[in-house]
LOZA-205088 format. One record per atom (N, C-alpha, C, O, CB): residue in one letter; atom name; z, x, y. Coordinates in nm, 4 decimals, padded with zeros to 6 digits. Glycine has a CB too. Layout:
PT;A;CA;Z;X;Y
...
This chain:
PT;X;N;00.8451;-02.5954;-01.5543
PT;X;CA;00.7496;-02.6757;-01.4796
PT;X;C;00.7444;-02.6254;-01.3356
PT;X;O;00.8556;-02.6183;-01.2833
PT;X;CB;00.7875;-02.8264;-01.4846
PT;X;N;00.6406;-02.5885;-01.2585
PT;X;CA;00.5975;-02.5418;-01.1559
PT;X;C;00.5980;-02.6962;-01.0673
PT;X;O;00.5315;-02.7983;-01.0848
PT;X;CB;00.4563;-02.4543;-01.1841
PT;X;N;00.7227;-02.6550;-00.9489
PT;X;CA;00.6966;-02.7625;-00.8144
PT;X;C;00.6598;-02.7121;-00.7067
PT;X;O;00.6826;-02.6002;-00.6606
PT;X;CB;00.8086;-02.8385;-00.7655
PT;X;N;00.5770;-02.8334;-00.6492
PT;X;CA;00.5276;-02.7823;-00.5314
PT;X;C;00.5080;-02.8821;-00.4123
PT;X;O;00.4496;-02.9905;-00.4154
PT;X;CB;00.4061;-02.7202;-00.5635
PT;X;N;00.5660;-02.8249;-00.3135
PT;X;CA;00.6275;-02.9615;-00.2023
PT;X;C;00.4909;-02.9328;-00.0949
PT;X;O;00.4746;-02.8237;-00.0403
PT;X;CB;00.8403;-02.9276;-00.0988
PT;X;N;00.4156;-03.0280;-00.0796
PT;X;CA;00.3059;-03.0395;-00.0068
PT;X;C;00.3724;-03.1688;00.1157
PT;X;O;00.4079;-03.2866;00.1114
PT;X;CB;00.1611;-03.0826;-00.1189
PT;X;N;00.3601;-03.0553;00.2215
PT;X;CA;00.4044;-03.0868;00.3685
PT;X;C;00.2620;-03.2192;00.4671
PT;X;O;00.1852;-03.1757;00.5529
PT;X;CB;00.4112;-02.8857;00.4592
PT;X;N;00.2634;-03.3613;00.4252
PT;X;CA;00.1585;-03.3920;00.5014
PT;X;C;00.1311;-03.3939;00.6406
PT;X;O;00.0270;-03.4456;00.6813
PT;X;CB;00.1378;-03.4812;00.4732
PT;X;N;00.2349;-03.3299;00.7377
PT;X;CA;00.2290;-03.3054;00.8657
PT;X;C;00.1426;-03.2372;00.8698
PT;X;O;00.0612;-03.2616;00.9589
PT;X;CB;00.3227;-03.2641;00.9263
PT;X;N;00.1081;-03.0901;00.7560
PT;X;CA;00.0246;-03.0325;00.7622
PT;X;C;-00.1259;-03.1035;00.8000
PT;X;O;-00.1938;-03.0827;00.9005
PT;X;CB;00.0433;-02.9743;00.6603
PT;X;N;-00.1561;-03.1988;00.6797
PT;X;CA;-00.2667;-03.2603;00.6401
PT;X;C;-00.3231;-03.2965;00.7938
PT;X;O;-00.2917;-03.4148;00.8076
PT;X;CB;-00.2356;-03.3877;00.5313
PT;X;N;-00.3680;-03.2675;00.8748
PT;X;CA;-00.4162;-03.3542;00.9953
PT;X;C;-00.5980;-03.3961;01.0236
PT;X;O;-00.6618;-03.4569;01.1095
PT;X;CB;-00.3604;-03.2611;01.1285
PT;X;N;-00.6197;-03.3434;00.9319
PT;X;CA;-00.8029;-03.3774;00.9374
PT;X;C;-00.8539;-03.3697;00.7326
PT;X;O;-00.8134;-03.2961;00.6426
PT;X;CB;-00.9196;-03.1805;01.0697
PT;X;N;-00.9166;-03.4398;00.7335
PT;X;CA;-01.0317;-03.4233;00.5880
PT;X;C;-01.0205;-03.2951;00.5198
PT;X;O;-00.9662;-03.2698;00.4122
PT;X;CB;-01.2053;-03.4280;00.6295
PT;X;N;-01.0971;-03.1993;00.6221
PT;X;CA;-01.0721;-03.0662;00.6125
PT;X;C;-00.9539;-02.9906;00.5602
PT;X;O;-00.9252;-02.9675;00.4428
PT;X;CB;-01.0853;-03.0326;00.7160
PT;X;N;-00.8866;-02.9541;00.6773
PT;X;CA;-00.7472;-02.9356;00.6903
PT;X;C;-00.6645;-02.9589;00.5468
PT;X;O;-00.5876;-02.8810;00.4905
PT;X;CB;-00.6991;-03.0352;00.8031
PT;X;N;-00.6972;-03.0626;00.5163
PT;X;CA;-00.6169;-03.1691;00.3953
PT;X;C;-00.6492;-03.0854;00.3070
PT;X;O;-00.5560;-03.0223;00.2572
PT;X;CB;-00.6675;-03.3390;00.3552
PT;X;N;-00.7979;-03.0551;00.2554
PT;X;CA;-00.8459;-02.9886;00.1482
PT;X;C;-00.7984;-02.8703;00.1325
PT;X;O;-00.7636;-02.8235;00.0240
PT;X;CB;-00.9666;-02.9807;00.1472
PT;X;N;-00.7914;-02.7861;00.2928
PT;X;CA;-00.7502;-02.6375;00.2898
PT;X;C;-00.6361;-02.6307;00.2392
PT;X;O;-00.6084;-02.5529;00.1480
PT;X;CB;-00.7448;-02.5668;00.4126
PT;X;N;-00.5445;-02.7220;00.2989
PT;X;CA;-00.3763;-02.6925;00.2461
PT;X;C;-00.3823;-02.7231;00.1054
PT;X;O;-00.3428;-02.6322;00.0323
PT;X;CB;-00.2440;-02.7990;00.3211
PT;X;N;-00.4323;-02.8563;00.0350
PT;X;CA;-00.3830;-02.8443;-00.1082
PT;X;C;-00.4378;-02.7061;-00.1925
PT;X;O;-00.3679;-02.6325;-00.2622
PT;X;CB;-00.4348;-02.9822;-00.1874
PT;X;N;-00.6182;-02.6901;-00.1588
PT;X;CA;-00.6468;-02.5880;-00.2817
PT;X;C;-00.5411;-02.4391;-00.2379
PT;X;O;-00.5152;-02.3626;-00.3308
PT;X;CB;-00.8529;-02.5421;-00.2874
PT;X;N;-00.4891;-02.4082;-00.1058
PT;X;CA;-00.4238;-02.3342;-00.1466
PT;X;C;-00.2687;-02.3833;-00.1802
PT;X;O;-00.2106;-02.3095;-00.2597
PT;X;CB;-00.4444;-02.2415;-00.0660
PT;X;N;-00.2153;-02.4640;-00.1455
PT;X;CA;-00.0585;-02.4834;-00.2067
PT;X;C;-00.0929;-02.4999;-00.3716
PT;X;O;-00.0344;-02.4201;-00.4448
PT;X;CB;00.0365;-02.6484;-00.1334
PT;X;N;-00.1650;-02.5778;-00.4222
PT;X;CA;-00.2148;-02.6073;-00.6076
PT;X;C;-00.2783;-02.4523;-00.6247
PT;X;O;-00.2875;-02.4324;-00.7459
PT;X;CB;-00.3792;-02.7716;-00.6476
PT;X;N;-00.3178;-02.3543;-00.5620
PT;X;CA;-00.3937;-02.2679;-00.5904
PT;X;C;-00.5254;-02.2836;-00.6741
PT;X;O;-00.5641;-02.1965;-00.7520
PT;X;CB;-00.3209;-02.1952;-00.6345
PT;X;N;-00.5943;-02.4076;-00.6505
PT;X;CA;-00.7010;-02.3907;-00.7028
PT;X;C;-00.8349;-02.3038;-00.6564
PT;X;O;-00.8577;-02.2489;-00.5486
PT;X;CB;-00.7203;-02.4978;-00.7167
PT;X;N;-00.9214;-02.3122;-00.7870
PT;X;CA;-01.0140;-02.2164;-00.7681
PT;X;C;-01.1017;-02.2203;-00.6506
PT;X;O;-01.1166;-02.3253;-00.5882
PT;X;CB;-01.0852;-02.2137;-00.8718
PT;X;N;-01.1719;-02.0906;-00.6106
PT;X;CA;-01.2798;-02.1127;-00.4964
PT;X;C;-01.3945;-02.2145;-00.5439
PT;X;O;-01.4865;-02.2226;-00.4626
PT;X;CB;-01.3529;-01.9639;-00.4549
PT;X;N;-01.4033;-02.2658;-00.6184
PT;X;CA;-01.5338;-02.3642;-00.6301
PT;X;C;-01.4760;-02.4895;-00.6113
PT;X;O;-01.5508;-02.5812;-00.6455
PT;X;CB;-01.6199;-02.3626;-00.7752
PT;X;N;-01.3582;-02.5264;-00.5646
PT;X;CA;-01.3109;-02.6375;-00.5255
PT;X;C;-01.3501;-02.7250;-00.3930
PT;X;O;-01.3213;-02.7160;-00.2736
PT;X;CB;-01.1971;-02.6078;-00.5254
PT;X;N;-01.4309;-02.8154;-00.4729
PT;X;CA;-01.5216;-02.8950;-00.3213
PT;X;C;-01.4876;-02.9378;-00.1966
PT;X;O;-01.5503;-02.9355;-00.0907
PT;X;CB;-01.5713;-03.0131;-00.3409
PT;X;N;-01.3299;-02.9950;-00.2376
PT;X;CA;-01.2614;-03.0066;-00.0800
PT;X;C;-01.3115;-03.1549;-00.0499
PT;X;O;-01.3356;-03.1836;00.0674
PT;X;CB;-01.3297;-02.8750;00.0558
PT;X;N;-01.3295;-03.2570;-00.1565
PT;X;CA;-01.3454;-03.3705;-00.1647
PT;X;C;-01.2763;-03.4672;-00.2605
PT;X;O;-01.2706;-03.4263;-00.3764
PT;X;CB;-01.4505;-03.3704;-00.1723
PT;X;N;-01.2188;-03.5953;-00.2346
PT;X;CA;-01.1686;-03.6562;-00.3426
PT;X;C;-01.1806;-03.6392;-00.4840
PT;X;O;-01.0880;-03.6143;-00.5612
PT;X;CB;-01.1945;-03.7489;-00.3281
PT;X;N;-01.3253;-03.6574;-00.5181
PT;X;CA;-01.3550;-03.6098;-00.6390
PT;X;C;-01.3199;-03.4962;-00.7060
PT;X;O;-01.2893;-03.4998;-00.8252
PT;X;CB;-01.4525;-03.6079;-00.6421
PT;X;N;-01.3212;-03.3804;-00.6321
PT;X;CA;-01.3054;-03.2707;-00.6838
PT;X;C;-01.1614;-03.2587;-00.6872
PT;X;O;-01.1216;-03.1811;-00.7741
PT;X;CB;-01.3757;-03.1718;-00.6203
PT;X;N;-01.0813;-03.3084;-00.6240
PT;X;CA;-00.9361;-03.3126;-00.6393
PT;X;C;-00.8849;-03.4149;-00.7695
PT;X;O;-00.7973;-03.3819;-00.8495
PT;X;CB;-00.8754;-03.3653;-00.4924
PT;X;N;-00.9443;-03.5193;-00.7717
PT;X;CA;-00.9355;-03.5584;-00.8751
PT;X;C;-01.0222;-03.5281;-01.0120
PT;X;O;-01.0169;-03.5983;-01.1130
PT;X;CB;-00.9331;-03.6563;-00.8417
PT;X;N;-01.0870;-03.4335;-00.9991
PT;X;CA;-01.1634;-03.3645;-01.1117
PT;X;C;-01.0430;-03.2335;-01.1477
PT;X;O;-01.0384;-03.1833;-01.2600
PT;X;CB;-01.3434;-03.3012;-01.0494
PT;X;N;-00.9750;-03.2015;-01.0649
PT;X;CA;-00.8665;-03.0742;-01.1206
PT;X;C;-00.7631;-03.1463;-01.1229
PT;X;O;-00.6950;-03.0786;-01.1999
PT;X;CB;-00.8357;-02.9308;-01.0285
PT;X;N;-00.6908;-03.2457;-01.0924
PT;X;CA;-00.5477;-03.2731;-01.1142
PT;X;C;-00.5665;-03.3536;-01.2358
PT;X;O;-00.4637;-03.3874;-01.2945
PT;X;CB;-00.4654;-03.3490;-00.9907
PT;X;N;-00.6839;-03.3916;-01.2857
PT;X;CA;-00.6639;-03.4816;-01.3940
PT;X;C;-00.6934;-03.3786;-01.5138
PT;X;O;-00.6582;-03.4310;-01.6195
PT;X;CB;-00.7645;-03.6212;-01.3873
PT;X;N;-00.7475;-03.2462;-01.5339
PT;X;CA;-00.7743;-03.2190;-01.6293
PT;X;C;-00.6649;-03.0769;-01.6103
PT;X;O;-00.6899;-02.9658;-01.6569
PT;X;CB;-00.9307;-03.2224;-01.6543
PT;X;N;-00.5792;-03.1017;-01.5553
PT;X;CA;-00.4493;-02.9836;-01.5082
PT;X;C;-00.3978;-02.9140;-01.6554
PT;X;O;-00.3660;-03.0102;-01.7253
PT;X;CB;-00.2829;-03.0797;-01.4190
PT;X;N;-00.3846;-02.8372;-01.7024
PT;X;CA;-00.3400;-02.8417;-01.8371
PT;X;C;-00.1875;-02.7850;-01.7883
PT;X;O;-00.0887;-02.8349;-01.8423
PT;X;CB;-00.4405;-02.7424;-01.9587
PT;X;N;-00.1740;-02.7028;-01.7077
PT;X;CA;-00.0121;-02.6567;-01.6942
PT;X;C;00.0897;-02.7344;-01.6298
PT;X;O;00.0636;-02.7487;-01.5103
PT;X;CB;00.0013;-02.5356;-01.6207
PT;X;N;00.2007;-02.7921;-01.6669
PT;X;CA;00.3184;-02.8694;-01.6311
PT;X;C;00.3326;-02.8239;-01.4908
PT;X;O;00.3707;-02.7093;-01.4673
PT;X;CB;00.4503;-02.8447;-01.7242
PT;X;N;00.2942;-02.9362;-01.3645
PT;X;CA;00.3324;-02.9247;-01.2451
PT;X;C;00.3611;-03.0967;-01.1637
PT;X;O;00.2887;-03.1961;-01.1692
PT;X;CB;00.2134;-02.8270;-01.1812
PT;X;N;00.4954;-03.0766;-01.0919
PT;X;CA;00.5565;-03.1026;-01.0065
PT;X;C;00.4954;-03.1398;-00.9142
PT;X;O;00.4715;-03.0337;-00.8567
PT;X;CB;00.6197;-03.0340;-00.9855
PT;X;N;00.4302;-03.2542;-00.8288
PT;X;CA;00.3639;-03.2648;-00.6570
PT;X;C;00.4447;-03.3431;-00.5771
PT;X;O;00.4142;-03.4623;-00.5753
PT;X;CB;00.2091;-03.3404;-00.6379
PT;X;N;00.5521;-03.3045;-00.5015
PT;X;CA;00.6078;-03.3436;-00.4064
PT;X;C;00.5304;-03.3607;-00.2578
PT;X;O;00.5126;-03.2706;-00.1759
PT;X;CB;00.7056;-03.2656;-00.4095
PT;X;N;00.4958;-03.4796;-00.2480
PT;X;CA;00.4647;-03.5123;-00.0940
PT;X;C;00.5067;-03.5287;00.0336
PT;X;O;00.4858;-03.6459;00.0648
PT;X;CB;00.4339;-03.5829;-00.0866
PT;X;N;00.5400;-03.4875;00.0940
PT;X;CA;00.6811;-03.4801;00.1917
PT;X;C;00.5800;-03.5791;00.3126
PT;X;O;00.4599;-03.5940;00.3353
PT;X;CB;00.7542;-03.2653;00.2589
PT;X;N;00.6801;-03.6192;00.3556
PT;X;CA;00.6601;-03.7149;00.4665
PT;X;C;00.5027;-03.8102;00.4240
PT;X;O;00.4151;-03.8100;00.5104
PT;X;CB;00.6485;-03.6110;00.6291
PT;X;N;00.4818;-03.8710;00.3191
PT;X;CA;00.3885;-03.9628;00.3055
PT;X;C;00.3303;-04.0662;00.4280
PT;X;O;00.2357;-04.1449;00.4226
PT;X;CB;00.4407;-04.0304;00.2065
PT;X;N;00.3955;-04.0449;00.5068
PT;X;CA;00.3461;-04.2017;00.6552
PT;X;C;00.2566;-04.0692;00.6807
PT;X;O;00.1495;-04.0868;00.6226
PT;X;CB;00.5043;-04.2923;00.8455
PT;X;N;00.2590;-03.9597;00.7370
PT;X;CA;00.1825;-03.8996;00.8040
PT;X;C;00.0185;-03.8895;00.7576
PT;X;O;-00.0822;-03.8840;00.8283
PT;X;CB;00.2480;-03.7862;00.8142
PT;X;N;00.0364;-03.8892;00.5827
PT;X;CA;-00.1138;-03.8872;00.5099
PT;X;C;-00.1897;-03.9680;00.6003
PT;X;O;-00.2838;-03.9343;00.6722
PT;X;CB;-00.1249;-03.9536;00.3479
PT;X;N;-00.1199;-04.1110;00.5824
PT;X;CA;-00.1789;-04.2413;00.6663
PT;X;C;-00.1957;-04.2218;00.7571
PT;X;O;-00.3147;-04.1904;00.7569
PT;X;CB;-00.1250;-04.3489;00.6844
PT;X;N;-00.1373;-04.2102;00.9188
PT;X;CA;-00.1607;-04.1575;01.0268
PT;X;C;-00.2003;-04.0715;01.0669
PT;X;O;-00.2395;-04.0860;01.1827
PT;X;CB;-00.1108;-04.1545;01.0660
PT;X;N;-00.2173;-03.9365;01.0086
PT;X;CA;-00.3251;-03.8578;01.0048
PT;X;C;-00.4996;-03.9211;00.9992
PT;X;O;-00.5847;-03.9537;01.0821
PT;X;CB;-00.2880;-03.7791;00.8858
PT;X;N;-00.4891;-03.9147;00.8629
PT;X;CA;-00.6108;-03.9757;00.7466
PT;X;C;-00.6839;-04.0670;00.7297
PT;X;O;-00.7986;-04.0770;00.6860
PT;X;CB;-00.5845;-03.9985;00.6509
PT;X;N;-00.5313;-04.2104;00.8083
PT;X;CA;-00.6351;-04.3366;00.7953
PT;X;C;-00.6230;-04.3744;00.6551
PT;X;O;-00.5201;-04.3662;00.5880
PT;X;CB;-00.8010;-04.3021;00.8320
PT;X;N;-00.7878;-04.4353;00.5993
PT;X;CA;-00.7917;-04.5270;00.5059
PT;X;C;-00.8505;-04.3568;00.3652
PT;X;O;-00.8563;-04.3765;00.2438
PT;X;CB;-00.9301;-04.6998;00.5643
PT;X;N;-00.8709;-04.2671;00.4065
PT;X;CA;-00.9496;-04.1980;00.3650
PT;X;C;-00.7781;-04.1219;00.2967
PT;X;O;-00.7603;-04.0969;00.1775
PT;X;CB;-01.0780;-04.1271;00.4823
PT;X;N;-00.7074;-04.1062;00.3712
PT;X;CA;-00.5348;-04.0698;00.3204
PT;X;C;-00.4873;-04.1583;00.2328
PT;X;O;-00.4250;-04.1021;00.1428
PT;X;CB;-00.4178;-04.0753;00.4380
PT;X;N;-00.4937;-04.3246;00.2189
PT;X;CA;-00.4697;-04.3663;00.1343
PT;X;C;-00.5518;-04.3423;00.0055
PT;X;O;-00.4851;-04.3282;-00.0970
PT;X;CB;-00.4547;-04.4614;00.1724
PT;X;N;-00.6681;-04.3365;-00.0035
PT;X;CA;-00.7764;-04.3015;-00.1165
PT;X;C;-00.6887;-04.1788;-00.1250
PT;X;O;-00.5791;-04.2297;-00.1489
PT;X;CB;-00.9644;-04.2849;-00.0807
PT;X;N;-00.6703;-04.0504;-00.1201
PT;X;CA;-00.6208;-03.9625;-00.1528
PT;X;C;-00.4727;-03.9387;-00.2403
PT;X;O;-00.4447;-03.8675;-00.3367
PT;X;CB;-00.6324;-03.9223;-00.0551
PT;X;N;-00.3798;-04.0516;-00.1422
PT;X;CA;-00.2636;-04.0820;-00.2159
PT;X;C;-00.2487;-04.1539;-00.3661
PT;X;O;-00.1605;-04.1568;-00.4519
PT;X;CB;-00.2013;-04.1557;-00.1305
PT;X;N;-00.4170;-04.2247;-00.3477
PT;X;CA;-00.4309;-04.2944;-00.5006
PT;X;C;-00.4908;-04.1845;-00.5919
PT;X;O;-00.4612;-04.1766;-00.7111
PT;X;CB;-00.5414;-04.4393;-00.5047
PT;X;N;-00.5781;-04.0987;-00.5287
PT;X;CA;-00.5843;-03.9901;-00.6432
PT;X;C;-00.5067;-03.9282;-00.7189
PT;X;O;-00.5230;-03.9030;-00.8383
PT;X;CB;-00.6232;-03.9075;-00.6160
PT;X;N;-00.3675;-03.8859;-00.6107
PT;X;CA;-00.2631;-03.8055;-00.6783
PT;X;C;-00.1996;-03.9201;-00.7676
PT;X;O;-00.1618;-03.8847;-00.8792
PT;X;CB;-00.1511;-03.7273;-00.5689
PT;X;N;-00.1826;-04.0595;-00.7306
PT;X;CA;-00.1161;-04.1097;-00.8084
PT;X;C;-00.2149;-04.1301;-00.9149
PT;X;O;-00.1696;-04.0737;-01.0146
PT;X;CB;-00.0469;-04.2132;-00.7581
PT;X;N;-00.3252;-04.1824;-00.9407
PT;X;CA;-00.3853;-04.1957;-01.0871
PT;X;C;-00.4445;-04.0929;-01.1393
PT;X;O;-00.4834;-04.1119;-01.2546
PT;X;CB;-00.4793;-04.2910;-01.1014
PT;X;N;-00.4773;-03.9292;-01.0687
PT;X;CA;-00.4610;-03.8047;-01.1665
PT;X;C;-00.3075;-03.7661;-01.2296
PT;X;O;-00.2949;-03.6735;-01.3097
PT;X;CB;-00.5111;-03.6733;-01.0802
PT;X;N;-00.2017;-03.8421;-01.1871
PT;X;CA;-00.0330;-03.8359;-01.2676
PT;X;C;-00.0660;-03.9370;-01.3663
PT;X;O;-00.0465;-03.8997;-01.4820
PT;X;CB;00.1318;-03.8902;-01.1618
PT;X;N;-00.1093;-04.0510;-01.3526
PT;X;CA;-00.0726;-04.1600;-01.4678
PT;X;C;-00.1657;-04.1368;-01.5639
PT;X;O;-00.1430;-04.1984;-01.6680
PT;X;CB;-00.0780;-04.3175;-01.4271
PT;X;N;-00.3072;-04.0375;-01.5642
PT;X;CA;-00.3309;-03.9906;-01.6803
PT;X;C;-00.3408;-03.9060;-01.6966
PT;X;O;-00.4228;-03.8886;-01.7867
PT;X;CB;-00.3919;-04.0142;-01.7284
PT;X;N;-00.2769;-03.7676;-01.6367
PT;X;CA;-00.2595;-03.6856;-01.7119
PT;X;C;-00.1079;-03.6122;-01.6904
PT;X;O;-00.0666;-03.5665;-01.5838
PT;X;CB;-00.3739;-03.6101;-01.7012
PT;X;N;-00.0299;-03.6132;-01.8312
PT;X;CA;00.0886;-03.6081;-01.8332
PT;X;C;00.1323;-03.4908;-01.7930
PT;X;O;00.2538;-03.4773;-01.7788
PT;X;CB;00.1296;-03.6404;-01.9358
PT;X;N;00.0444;-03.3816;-01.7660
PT;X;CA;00.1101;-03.2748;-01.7193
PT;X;C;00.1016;-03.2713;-01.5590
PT;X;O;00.1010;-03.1683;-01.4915
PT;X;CB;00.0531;-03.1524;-01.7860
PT;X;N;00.0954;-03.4019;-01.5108
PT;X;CA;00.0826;-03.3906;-01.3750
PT;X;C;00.1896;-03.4737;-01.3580
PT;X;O;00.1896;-03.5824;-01.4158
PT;X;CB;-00.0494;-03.4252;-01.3062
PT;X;N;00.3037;-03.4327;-01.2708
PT;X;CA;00.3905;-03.5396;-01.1863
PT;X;C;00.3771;-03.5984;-01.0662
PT;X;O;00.3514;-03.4963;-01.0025
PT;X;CB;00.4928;-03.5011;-01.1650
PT;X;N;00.3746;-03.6900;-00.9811
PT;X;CA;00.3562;-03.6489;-00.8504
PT;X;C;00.4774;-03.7556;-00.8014
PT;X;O;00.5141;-03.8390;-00.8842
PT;X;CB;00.1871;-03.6654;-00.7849
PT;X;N;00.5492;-03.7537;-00.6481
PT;X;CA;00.6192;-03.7824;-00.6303
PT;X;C;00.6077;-03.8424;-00.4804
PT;X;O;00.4938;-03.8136;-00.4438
PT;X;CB;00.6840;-03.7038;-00.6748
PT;X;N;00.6737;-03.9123;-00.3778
PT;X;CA;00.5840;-03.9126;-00.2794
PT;X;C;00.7266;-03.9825;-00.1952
PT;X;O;00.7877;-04.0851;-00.2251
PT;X;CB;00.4160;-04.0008;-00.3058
PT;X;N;00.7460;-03.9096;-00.1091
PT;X;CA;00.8611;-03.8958;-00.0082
PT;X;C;00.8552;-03.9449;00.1514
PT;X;O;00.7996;-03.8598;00.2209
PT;X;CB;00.8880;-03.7510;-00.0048
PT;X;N;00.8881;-04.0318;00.2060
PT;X;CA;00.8922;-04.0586;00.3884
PT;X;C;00.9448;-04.0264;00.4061
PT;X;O;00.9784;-04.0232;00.5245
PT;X;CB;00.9031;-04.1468;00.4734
């Protein structure tokens, strides 16, 4: 199983947010860089991976209300699809 520790200090703008995951997940260049589209690839993930969130307060303080929507993506692209873990660390 492939882990991967996503730093949200990084995360500091909308943008920003999008840039760091499609490259830490390595997703493809047609990746919209919007909720949806993040939750359009983590839910249909077929390979066994690991999402460690490191420092979770920062999503919020970064992000706002738009970081929590995000934190619920990762958590309900994990609860249905089993090859997704995600994990979420202060």
């Amino acid at each position: 199983m492939e882990e991967i520790f996503l730093d949200c200090n990084k995360m500091t703008s909308k943008s920003e947010a999008h840039k760091y995951i499609k490259k830490m997940l390595k997703f493809p260049d047609y990746y919209g860089g919007n909720l949806d589209a993040l939750w359009d690839l983590l839910s249909t993930k077929s390979r066994a991976v690991s999402i460690f969130l490191l420092h979770e307060e920062k999503l919020y303080e970064n992000l706002g209300d738009y970081g929590k929507h995000m934190a619920e993506v990762f958590k309900d692209a994990a609860a249905m699809n089993t090859s997704v873990q995600v994990y979420m660390f202060r």
